[in-house]
N, C-alpha and C positions, 0 to 999 in steps of 0.2 A: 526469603528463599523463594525457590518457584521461576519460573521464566520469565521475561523481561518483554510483556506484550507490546513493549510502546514503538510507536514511528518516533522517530526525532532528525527531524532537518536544520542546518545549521547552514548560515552565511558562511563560502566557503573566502570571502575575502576575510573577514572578523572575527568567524568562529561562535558568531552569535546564535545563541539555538531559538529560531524562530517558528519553527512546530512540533507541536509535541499531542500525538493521534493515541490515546489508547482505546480501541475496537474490535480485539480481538480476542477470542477464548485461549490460544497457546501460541507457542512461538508462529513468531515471522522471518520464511526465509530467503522473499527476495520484495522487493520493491523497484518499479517504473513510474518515471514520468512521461506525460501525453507528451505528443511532439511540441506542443504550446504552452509546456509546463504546468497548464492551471489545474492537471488531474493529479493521482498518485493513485498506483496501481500496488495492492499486495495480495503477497503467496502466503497461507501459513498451516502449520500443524494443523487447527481448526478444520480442514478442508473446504476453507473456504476461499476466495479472492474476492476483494473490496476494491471499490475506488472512491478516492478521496477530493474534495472541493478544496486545493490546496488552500485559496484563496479567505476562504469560510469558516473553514479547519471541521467541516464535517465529514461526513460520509454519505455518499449520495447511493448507490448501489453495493449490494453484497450479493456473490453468485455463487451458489449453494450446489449440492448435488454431485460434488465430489466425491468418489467412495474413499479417497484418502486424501494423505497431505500433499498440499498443494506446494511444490517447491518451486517455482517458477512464472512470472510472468511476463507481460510484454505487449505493448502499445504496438499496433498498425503502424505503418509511416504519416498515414493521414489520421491517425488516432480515432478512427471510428471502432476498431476492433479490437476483442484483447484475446490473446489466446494465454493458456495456464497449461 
């Protein structure tokens, strides 16, 4: 029971699940990729947004300071920025 905090990415030719992220305190309810795919951006209940090393499968930054849930996010075009 409880929320289902995980990321999971899956090859979308195979269906193969090739990531699987759990680093979040409650739901997540949105996710972006960098324009160059190697990040992954999330939004979650937590009030927080994270971005993710796809490549690594870590977490490289979490940006804090939300007064609430973070339901959205989103990569720059040149992927330098994220807004939430």
């Amino acid at each position: 029971a409880g929320a289902d905090r995980a990321i999971r990415v899956w090859k979308a030719e195979t269906g193969e699940l090739v990531l699987t992220i759990e680093d979040h305190a409650d739901w997540i309810f949105d996710l972006a990729f960098s324009p160059d795919g190697k990040r992954l951006a999330s939004a979650s209940r937590d009030k927080t947004s994270k971005v993710f090393d796809v490549e690594k499968k870590e977490s490289l930054v979490t940006f804090p300071g939300h007064a609430n849930t973070v339901y959205c996010v989103s990569f720059s075009p040149d992927g330098k920025l994220i807004a939430t």
